[in-house]
C-alpha positions in Angstrom: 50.7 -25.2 8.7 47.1 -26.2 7.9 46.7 -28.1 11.1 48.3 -25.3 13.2 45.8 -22.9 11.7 42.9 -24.7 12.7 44.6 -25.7 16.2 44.7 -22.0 17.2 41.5 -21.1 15.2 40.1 -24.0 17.8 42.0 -23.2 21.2 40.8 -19.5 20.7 37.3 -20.0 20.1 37.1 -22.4 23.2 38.6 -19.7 25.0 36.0 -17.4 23.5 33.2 -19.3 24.9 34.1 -20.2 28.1 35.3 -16.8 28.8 35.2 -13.0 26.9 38.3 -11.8 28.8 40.5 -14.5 28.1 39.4 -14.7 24.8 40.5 -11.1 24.5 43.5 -11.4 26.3 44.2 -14.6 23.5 44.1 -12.0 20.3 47.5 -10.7 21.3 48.6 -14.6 19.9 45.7 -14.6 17.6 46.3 -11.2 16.1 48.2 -12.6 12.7 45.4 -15.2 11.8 42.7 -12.5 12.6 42.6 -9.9 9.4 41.7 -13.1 6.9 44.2 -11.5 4.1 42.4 -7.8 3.6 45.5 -5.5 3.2 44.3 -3.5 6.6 45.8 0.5 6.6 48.1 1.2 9.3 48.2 -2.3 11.2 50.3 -2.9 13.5 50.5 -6.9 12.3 50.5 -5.9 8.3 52.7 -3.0 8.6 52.3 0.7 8.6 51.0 2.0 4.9 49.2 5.0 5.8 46.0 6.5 5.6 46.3 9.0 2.5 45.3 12.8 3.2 42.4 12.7 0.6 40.3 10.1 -1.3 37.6 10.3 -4.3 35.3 8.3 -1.5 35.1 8.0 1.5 32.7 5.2 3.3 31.5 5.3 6.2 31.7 1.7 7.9 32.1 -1.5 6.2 28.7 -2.8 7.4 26.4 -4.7 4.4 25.4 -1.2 2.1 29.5 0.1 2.9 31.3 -3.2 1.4 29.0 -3.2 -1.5 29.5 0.3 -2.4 33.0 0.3 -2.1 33.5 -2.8 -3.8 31.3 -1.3 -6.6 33.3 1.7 -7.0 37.0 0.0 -6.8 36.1 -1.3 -9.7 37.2 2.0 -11.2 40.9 2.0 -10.9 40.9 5.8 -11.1 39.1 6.1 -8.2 40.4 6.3 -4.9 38.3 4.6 -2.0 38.8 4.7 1.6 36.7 2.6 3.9 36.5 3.6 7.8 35.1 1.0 10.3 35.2 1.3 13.9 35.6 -2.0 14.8 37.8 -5.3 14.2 38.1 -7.9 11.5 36.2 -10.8 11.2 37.7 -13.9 13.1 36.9 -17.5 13.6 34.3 -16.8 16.5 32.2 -15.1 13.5 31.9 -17.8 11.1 30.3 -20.8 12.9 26.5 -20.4 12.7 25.7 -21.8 15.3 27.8 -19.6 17.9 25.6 -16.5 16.8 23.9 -16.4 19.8 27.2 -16.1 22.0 27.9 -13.1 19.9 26.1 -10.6 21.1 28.5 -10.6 24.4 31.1 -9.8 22.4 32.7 -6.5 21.1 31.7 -7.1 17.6 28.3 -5.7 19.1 28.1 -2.2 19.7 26.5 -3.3 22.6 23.3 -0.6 22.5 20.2 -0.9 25.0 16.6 0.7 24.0 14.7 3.1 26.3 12.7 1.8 28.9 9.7 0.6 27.4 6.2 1.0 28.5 4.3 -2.4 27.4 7.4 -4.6 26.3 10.8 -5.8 27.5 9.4 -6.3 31.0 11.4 -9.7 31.2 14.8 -7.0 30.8 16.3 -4.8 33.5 14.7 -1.8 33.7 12.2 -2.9 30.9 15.3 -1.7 28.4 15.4 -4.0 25.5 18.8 -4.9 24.3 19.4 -3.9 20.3 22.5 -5.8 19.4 24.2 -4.2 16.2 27.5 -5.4 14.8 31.0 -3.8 15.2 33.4 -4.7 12.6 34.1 -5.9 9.0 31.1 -6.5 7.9 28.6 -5.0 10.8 25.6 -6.6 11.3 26.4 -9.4 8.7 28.7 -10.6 11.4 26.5 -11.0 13.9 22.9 -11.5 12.3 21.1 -14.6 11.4 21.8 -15.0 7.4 18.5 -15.4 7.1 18.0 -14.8 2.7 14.8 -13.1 2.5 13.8 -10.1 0.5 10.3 -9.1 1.4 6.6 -8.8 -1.0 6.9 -7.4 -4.4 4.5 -4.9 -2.5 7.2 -3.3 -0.4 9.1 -1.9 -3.3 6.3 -1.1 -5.0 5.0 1.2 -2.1 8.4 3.0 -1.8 8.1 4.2 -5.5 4.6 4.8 -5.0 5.6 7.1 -2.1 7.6 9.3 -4.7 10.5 7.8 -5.1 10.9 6.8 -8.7 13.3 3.9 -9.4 12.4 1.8 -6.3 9.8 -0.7 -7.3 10.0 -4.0 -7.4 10.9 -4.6 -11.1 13.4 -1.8 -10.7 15.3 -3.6 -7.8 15.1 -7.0 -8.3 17.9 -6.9 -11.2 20.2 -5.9 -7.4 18.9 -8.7 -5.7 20.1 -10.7 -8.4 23.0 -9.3 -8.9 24.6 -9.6 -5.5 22.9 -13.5 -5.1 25.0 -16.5 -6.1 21.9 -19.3 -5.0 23.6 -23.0 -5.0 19.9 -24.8 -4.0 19.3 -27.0 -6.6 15.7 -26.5 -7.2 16.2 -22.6 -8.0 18.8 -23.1 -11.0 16.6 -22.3 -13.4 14.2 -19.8 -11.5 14.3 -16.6 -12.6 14.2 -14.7 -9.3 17.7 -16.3 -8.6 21.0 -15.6 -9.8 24.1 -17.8 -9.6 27.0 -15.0 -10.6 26.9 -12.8 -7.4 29.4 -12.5 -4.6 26.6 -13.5 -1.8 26.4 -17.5 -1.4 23.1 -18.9 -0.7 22.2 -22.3 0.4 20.5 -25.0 2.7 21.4 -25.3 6.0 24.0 -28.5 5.9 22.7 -29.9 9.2 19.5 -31.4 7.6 17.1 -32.1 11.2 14.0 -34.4 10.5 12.5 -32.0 12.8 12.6 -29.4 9.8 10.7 -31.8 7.7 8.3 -32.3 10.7 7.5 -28.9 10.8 6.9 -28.4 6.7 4.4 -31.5 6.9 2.8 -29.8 9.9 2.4 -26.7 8.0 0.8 -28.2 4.8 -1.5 -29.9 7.3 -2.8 -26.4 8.7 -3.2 -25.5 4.9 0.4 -23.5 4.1 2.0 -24.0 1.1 5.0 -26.6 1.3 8.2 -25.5 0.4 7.9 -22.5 -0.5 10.4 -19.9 -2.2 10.0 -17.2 0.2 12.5 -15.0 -1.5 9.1 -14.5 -4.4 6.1 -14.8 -2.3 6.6 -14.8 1.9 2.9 -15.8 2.1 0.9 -18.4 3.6 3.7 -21.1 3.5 6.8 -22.9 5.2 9.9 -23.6 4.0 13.4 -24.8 5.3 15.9 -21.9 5.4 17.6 -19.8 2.6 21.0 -19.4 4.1 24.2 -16.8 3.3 26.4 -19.6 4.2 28.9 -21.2 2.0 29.6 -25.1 2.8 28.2 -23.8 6.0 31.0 -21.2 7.1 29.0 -17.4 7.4 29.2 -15.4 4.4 29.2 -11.9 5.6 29.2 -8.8 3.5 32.9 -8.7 4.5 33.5 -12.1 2.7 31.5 -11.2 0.0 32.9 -7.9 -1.4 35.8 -6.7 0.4 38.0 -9.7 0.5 37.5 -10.4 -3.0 39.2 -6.7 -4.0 41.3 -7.0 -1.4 44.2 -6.7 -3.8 43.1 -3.4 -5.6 45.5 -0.8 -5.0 42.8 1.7 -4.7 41.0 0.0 -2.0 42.2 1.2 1.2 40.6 0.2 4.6 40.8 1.1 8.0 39.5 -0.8 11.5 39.4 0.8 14.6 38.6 4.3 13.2 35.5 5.4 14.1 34.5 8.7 12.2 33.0 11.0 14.9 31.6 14.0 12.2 30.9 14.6 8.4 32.9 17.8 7.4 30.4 20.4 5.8 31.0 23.7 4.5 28.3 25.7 6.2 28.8 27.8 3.2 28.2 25.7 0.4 26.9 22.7 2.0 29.1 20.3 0.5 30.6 17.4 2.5 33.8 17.5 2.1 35.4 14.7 4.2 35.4 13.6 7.9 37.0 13.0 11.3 37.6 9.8 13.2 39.1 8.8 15.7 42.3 5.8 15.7 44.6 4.7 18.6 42.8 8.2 20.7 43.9 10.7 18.2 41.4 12.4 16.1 42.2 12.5 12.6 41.0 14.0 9.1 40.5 12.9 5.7 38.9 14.7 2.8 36.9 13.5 0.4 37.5 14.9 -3.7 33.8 13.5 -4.8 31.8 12.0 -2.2 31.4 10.8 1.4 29.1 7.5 1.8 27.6 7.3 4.9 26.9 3.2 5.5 27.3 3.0 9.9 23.5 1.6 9.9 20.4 2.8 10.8 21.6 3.6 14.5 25.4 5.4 13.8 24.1 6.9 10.4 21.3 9.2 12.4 23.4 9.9 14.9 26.1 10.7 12.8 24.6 13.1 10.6 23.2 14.7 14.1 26.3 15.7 14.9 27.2 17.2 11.9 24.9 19.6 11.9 21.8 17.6 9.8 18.8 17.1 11.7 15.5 18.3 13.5 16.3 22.2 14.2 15.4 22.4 18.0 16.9 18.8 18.9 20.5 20.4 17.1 20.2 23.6 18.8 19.4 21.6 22.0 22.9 20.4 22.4 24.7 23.5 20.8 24.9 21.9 17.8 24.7 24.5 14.4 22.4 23.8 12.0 23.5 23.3 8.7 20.3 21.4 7.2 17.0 21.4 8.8 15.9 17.5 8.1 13.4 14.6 10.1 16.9 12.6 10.9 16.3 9.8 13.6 12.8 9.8 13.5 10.1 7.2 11.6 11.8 4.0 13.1 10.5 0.6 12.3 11.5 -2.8 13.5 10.0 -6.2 13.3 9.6 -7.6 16.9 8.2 -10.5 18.6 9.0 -13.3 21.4 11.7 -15.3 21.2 10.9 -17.8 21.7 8.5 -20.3 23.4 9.7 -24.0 24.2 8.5 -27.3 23.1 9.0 -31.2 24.3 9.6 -34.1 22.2 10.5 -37.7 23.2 13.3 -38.1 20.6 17.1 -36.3 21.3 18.6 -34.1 18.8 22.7 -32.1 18.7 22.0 -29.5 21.4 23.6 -26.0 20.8 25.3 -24.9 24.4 28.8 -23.2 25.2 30.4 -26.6 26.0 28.8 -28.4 22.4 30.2 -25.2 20.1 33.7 -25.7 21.9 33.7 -29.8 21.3 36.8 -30.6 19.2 34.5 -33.5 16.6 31.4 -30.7 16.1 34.5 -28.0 15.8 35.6 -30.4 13.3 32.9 -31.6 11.7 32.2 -27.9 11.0 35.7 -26.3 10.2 37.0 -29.5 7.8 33.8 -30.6 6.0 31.1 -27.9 6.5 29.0 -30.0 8.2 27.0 -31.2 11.5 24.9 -28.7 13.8 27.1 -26.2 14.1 25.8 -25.0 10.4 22.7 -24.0 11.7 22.4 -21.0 13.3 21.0 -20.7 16.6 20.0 -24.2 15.4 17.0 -22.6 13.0 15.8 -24.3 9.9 12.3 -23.2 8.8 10.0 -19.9 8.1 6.5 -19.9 8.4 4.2 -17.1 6.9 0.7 -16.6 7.8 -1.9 -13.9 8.3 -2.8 -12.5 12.0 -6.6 -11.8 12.0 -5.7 -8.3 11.7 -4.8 -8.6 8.1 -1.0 -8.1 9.2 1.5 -10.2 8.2 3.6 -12.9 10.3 6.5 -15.0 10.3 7.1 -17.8 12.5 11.3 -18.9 13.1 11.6 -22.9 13.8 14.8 -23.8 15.4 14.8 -27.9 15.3 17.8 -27.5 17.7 17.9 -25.8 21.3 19.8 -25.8 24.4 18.5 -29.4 25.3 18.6 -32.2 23.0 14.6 -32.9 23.8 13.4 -29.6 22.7 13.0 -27.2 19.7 11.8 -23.4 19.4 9.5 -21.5 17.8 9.7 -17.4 17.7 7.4 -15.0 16.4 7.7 -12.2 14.1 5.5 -8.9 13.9 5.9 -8.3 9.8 3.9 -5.5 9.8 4.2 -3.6 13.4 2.4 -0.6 14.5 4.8 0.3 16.8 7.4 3.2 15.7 10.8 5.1 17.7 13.3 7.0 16.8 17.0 7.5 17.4 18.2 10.9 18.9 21.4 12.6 20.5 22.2 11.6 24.3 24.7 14.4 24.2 27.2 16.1 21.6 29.6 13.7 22.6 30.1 11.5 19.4 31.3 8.6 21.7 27.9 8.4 23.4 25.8 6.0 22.4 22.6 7.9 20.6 18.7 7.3 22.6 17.0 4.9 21.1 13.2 4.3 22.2 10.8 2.1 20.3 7.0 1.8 21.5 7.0 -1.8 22.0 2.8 -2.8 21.8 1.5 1.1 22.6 -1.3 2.7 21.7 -3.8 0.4 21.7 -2.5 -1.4 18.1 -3.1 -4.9 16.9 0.5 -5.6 18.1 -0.1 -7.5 21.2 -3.2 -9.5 19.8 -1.0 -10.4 16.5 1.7 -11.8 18.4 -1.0 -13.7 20.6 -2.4 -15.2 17.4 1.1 -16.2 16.6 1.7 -17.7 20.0 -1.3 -20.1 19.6 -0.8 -20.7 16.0 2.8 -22.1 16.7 1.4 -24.4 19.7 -1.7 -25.1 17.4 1.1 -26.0 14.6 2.9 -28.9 16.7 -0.2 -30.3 19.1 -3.1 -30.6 16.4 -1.0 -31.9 13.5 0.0 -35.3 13.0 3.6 -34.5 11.6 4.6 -34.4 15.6 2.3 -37.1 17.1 5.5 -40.0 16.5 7.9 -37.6 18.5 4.6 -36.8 21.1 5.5 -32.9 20.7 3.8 -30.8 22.9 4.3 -27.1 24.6 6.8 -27.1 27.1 4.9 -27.1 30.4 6.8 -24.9 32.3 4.9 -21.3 32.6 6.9 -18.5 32.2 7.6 -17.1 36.0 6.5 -13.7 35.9 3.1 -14.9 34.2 2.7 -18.1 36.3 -0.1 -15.9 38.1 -2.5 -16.5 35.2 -4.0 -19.6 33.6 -1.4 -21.2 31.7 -2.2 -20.9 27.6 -4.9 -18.4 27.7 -4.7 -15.2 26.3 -3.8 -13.2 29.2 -1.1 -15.4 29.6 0.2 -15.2 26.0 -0.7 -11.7 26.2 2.2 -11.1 30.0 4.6 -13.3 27.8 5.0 -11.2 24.9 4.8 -8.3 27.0 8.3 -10.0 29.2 10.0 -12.0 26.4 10.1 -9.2 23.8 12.4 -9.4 21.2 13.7 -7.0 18.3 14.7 -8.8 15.2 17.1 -5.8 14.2 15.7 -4.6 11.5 15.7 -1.1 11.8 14.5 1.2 9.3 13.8 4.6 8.2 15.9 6.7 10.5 17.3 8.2 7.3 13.7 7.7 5.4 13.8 8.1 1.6 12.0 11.4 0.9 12.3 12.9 4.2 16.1 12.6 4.7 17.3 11.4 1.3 16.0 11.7 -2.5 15.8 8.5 -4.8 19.4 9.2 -5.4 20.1 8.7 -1.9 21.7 12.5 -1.5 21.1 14.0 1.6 19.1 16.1 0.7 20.2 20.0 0.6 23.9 18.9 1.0 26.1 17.9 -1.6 28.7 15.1 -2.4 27.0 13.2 0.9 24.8 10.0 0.7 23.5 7.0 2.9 23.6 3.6 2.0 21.9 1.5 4.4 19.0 0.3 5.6 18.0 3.7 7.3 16.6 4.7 3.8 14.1 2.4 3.6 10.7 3.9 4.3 9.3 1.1 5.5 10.4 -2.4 7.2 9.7 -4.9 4.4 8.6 -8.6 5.0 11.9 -9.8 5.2 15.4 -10.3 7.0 17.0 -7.1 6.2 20.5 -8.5 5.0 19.3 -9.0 1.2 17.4 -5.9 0.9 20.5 -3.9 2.6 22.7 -5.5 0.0 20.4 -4.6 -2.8 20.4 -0.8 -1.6 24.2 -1.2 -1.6 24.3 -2.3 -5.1 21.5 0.4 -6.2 23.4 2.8 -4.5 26.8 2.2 -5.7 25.5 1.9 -9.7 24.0 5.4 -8.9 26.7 7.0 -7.6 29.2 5.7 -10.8 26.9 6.5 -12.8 26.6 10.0 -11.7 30.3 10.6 -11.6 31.3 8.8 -15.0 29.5 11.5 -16.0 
């Protein structure tokens, strides 16, 4: 049976990656191996156990803040929990790390395109950045980077400082710790980790001496070697922190759904995608929603509360249609007002350039279509957790320094690429100017929401940051001995649409970042703490409603947003039991 299993699990994935239509066409003989044993409501492989007509919560999608919460409150076996996602389950294409990149053509991505942009995403059709978010159990954890980083001690501490008491550091790292179960050796006995949690943390698996290369190249430039930038993401380099377990993905999913799968009061529900909060305009409670499975709208009420987790693209959008928003944009699109409230606007994102190319005279695994669907690295992978395929989009290092500006940056080395004679660096903008805001297209709730982003406007430090980044990585590999043995050295292929200026001088780095621009997903504040929600996470002026994503977060901390997302889930779900055991 075992070998059978991973014989399909194989034969569909190749068919994945050599072509999305037959790979859909496969799930009709996939379908059985797909839901990974959660007990999925009204499922046409699992049976038909219905959705109930009313729940004590109801959660909005089953991205990273939804699975925490409603693990956290199953725990209760008095309480009735419903979880809504609009998308599938997980599957076998999800869990190799090194396929991530291949999943963003794939319909566990939403699928969403930015604005036109005015000084960024030139290298994109119509200058419209592409903004992948995930669809499915587990949202974006299925489709990020696992990347385990939480950001500066600062970043919490300016959220309380803001007003909102209970959010500084000291008071959230007990929910980073509490959701972490770190299996790096040299952490065991560090205080700022935690070994109990659901979320695995390790190494990548796939151990390149390129990585090393690139932490001895760093110490040369005066970083600090090894660092744990889970404490202090500052002025060092460091192989990756990973939510992998013997290199398989751990989403949020894995993490806390699957282990309750067996609680009778845990119900969940894919493809049913919630299309309004239900609020009486009179007394401004929530007091369930609809969604919409196999065409039909349907309706389910909520005793307590609704949980609003769809992200910080869906949750916006979704409260806009419910009648909570900015007054004129509602009334705009017919749409009553029930609570007058900044929804949508105040978005923050890192960005950067992903990523620019460099040569060495030594080979490496390369990550293509054709290497992910080779039966030995399938193998390697699926039976022992090991070989390139654990690294994903072949990355193994951080670097932090400062831009001139004061502003923080983070540099992604991937020791593998697409060619075995080549590795990547990208950049990250920690600490961007630039801001957006997500708004209704139309009333229609299966429209995607607007979603603009002012990629290096208004004369910020954005574009010169990301400059300084540029040269720093190529300063990084070419004056450092750590690569002379390999002879590594900046790819010397200009970039075509900036070939028309001298090749490694500002104005060049300058058109580069300008055409290779890149969002690292980390949206924040479209729900902002304060404006949209109180410390308790309430919408605020509407009872029994809450978000719990990373829309609440003020402001984009230094980090990866899949540990801080997971500690507002945990934060969010202790609040909410503790309110009710009330």
């Amino acid at each position: 049976k075992m070998l059978l299993k991973i014989f399909v699990y194989f034969l569909s994935f190749t068919l994945f990656t050599t072509s999305i239509y037959f790979a859909q066409l496969f799930q009709s003989i996939y379908g059985p191996f797909q839901q990974q044993g959660i007990p999925i409501r009204e499922n046409n492989f699992l049976g038909t156990r219905p959705i109930l007509r009313e729940y004590d919560f109801i959660v909005v999608g089953a991205g990273t803040g939804g699975c925490v919460v409603a693990n956290q409150l199953s725990e209760n076996p008095n309480w009735l929990v419903l979880v809504l996602e609009a998308g599938k389950d997980e599957s076998i294409y999800t869990d190799i790390p090194g396929a991530l990149q291949f999943l963003e053509n794939t319909n566990y991505n939403w699928g969403y395109i930015a604005e036109p942009a005015k000084h960024g995403c030139f290298g994109f059709k119509d200058n419209r950045c592409p903004w992948p978010k995930g669809k499915g159990m587990g949202g974006s954890s299925i489709i990020n980077a696992m990347f385990y980083t939480r950001g500066k001690k600062e970043d919490y501490d300016t959220i309380a400082a803001l007003g909102n008491d209970g959010w500084a550091y000291n008071d959230v790292l007990p929910y980073f710790l509490k959701s972490e179960n770190n299996s790096i050796p040299e952490y065991q006995n560090s205080p700022f980790h935690s070994h109990k949690g659901n979320l695995h943390v390790e190494r990548v698996r796939y151990h390149s001496p390129r990585a090393d290369k690139f932490i001895e190249a760093g110490g040369e430039l005066g970083l600090r070697k090894n660092i744990d930038f889970t404490v202090d993401p500052e002025h060092g380099v460091s192989r990756l922190q990973l939510t992998t377990l013997l290199g398989h993905r751990v989403s949020a999913s894995k993490a806390f759904i699957r282990p309750a799968k067996n609680r009778q009061n845990l119900h969940v529900a894919i493809y049913s995608q919630v299309t309004k909060i239900l609020i009486d305009p009179k007394t401004k409670k929530a007091i369930g929603v609809e969604f919409i499975k196999k065409g039909k709208i349907r309706t389910v009420y909520s005793i307590k509360e609704v949980i609003l987790s769809a992200g910080p693209i869906n949750s916006p959008q979704l409260l806009m249609l419910s009648g909570i928003g900015p007054k004129e944009h509602l009334e705009h699109y017919g749409i009553p007002v029930i609570q007058d409230l900044p929804v949508g606007q105040y978005l923050e994102d890192h960005y950067g350039t992903l990523a620019i190319k460099f040569e060495v005279n030594q080979t490496e695994p390369a990550i293509t279509q054709e290497s992910i669907s080779d039966k030995h690295l399938f193998e390697e992978w699926y039976k022992y957790g090991r070989g390139p395929l654990t690294a994903p989009a072949g990355v193994d290092g951080l670097g932090y320094v400062r831009a001139p500006s004061g502003k923080g940056i983070e540099l992604i080395f991937a020791p593998i690429s697409d060619e075995p004679n080549m590795f990547f660096i990208a950049t990250v903008l920690l600490q961007p100017d630039a801001r957006g805001s997500v708004t209704l297209k139309s009333k229609n709730p299966l429209d995607p929401p607007i979603m603009s982003y002012g990629y290096y406007e208004n004369n910020t430090t954005d574009l010169e940051d990301n400059v300084f980044a540029l040269k720093y990585a190529v300063k990084l590999v070419e004056e450092t001995q750590a690569f002379k043995d390999t002879a590594g050295k900046l790819s010397p292929k200009p970039y075509p649409n900036c070939a028309h200026l001298p090749f490694r001088s500002d104005e060049y780095w300058a058109c580069l970042s300008q055409h290779q621009t890149n969002t690292w997903h980390h949206q924040c504040g479209t729900c902002r703490m304060g404006y949209v929600v109180n410390n308790k996470l309430q919408v605020i002026g509407i009872e029994g409603l809450r978000v719990v994503d990373s829309s609440i977060l003020p402001h984009v901390p230094h980090a990866h947003t899949y540990a801080p997302t997971l500690m507002v889930g945990e934060k969010g779900a202790d609040m909410i039991r503790n309110f009710w055991s009330k």
